[in-house]
C-alpha positions, 0 to 999 in steps of 0.5 A, spaced: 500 500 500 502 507 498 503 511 503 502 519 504 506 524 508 501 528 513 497 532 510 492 537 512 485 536 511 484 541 505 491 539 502 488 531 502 482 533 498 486 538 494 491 532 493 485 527 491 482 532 486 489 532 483 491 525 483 484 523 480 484 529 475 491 525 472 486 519 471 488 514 477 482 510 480 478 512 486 481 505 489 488 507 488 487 514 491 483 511 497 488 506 499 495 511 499 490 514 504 486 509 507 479 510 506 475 506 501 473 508 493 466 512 495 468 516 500 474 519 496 469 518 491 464 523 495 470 528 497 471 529 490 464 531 488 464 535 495 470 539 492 468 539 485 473 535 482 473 532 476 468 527 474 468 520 472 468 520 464 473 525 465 477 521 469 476 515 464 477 520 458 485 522 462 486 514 464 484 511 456 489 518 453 495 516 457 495 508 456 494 510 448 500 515 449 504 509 453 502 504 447 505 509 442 511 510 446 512 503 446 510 502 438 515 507 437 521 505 441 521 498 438 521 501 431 526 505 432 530 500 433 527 494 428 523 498 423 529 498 418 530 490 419 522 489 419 522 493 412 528 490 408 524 482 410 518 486 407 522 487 401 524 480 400 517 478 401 516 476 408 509 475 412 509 479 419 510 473 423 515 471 419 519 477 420 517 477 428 521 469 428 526 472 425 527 478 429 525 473 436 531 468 433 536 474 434 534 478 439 530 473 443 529 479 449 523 481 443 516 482 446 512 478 440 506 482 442 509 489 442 513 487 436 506 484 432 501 491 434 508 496 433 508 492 425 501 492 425 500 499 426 506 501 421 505 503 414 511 496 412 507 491 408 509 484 408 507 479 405 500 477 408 500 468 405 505 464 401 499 460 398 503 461 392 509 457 395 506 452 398 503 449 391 508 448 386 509 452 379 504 445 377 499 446 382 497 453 380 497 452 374 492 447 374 488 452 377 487 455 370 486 449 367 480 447 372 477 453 370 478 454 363 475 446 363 470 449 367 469 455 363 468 450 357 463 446 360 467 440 359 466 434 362 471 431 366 476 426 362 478 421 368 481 416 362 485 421 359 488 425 366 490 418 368 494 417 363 497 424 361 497 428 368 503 429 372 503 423 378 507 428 382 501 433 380 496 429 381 499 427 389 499 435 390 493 437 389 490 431 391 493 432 399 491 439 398 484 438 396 483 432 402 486 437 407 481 442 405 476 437 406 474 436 399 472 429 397 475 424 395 469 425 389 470 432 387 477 431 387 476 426 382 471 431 379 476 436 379 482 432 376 478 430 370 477 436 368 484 438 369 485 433 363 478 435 359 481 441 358 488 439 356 486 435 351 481 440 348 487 445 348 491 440 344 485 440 339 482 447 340 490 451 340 487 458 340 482 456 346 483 462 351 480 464 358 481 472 361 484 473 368 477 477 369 473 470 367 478 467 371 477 471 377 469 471 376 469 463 376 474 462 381 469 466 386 464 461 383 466 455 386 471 457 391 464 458 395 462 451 391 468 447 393 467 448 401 474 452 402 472 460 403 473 461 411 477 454 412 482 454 418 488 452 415 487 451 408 490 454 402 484 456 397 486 452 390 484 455 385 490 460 386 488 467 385 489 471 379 494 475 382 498 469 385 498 466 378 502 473 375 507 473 380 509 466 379 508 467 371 510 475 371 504 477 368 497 472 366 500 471 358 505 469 360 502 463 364 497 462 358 504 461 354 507 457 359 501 452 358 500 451 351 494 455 351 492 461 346 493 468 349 487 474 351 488 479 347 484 484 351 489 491 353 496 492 351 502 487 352 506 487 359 512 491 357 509 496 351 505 500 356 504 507 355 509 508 363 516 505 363 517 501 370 521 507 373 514 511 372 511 505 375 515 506 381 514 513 381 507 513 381 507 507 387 513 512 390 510 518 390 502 516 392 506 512 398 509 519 400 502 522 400 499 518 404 504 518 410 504 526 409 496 525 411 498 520 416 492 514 412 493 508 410 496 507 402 491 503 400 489 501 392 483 505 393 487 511 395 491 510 389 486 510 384 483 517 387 490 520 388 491 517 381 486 520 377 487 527 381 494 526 378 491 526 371 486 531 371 492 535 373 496 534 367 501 529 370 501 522 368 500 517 373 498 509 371 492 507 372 491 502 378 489 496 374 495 498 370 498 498 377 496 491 379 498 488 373 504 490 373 506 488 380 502 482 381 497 485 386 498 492 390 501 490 396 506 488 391 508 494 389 507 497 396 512 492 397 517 494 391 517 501 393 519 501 401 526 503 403 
């Protein structure tokens, strides 16, 4: 128990008011003194100190003023580290492991709310390193047979499919609690639509029908919201990152190239103007203490243009770096 220096009656009331207008609580003021939370509660109404709410209001500004205290002392220490680990594609936790691996004294939830609360953007899944280049593929594949209507070939794709494939996704599909059924279903059509593409050379799909389809049948295969499982098909987005752009996956694949918009590589901004833009819209968003968000970016963009400076459009943006945290990414010091 804290104890006080004797004090005059005034003084004491004086020392209440005081004390619990820098926001401590009625219990901790009535023990250093002696009394209970009500009577230090009706000596401070009789001297016409501050009120409960204000008290509260005091208490609440003073823990987020520590909290901010703390945030920002670690990353004076580790924000420079936690950046150059969010370059190469690290999640936070990730970034929190390795940092805990080499200066084991870090408070892993000091360390998850200080990130979280910094404008760094990591990787936020590997999805598209736990599947093989294979595998994710395969999703443009499903969909493209899926998008033809096709039935499934269960004949062909056990000749012609990739038994390591087969066995990937497989495990996959089975873990996310997928039936043995649907799995067979799904590798069908795999194959259906690779023999259809053997015979129908010009036979494509869009990255935009993709996307529809994908959140057709994700919902449909039971593996929206799962704990712990990996979503096959693979987004779009995943795809261009491991292909470089969704042309360049349908090339790989044998299958005949969308022909909507300009290739990647001859568009209007070259990829120094790309990281500008991304640059810059970053710079903006921090001066304005917000979040740089996709949204965001697509506001400042058309602001940007209506002013007479070309800036690439967000999709061109997407595009171009796989997804927009990717570009956020590329572009942190």
């Amino acid at each position: 128990m804290t104890t006080t220096p004797e004090l005059s009656r005034e003084q004491r009331d004086a020392a209440m008011v005081e004390r619990y207008a820098d926001g401590e609580t009625l219990d901790a003021i009535g023990q250093s003194f002696g009394i209970t939370r009500e009577r230090v509660r009706q000596i401070i109404a009789k001297v016409g100190g501050t009120n409960a709410e204000e008290s509260r209001k005091k208490r609440a500004a003073d823990r987020e003023a520590a909290v901010q205290d703390s945030h920002s002392a670690f990353l004076s220490s580790y924000e420079g580290l936690a950046r150059q680990m969010a370059r190469r594609g690290c999640t936070r936790v990730d970034a929190i492991n390795r940092l805990e691996a080499l200066h084991p004294g870090i408070d892993r939830e000091l360390a998850e709310d200080a990130l979280k609360s910094s404008d760094i953007v990591f990787d936020y899944s590997q999805t598209d390193d736990i599947f093989s280049k294979e595998t994710v593929a395969a999703g443009i594949w499903y969909l493209l047979g899926s998008d033809l209507g096709l039935s499934p070939d269960r004949e062909w794709a056990a000749v012609y499919l990739e038994l390591s494939l087969m066995t990937e996704l497989r495990d996959a599909l089975e873990a996310a609690e997928v039936t043995p059924d649907d799995v067979a279903t799904i590798l069908g059509v795999i194959g259906a639509a690779q023999k259809h593409v053997e015979q129908n050379p010009s036979t494509s799909i869009t990255a935009q029908r993709y996307h529809r389809l994908r959140g057709e049948l994700i919902p449909a295969l039971g593996l929206v919201s799962r704990k712990g499982s990996n979503a096959w098909p693979p987004t779009g987005q995943t795809l261009m990152k491991r292909f470089g752009s969704w042309n360049n996956a349908l090339e790989a694949l044998g299958i005949g190239t969308t022909k909507q918009g300009r290739p990647k590589g001859l568009l209007k901004f070259t990829r120094e103007d790309y990281d500008n833009a991304v640059r810059d819209y970053c710079a903006s968003a921090r001066a304005a203490n917000t979040k740089a968000t996709n949204a965001g970016y697509d506001v400042w963009a058309r602001a940007e243009r209506a002013n007479g400076r070309g800036r690439p459009s967000i999709a061109s943006v997407r595009g171009i770096y796989g997804s927009w945290s990717d570009a956020v990414r590329s572009v942190q010091e």
